[in-house]
N, C-alpha and C positions, 0 to 999 in steps of 0.2 A: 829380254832382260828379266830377271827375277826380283821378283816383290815379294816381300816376307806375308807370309797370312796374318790377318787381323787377329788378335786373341780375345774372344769372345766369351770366355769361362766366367769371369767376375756376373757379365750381363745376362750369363744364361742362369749361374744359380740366383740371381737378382729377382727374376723370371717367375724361375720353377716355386723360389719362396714367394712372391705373388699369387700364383695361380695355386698351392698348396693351404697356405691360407683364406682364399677366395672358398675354396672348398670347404675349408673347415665354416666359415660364417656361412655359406648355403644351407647347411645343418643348424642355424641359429633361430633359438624360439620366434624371436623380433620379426614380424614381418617387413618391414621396414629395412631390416638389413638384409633380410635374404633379397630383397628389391634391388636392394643396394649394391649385388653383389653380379646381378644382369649389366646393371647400367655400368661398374667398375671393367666390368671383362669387356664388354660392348666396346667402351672406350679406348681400352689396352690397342686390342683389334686395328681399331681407327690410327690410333696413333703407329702403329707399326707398318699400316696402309700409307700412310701420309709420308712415312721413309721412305718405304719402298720408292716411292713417286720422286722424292727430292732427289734421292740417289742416282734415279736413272736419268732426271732430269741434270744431275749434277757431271753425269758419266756421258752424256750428247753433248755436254755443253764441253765437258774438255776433248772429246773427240773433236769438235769443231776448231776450238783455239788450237787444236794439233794442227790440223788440215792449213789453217790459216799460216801459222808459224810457219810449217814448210814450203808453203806457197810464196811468203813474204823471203825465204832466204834463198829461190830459188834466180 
């Protein structure tokens, strides 16, 4: 069966304006912000880790409820 592709443009230029401005304040006088700007990406990182996880955690789990439903209609 076919399933449409996700459209991921909005969250990629969402992104790239993140990590383009993260760049710009790495070049800021403030040491504090350029500090600032380790622990921001650091956390990006993390949270994109933490998807990844739910997702495939999310994609077992309906593979399993598949398994089950056709077991239960057989």
């Amino acid at each position: 069966m076919w399933q449409p592709q996700e459209d991921n443009t909005y969250n990629d230029l969402r992104e790239n304006s993140i990590r383009q401005w993260l760049e710009d304040m790495s070049r800021h006088e403030d040491v504090a912000v350029r500090g600032g700007v380790k622990v921001t990406a650091e956390y990006l990182e993390d949270l994109k880790k933490q998807i990844r996880q739910l997702e495939e955690k999310c994609a077992l789990k309906d593979a399993y409820l598949k398994k089950m439903k056709e077991k239960a209609g057989q």
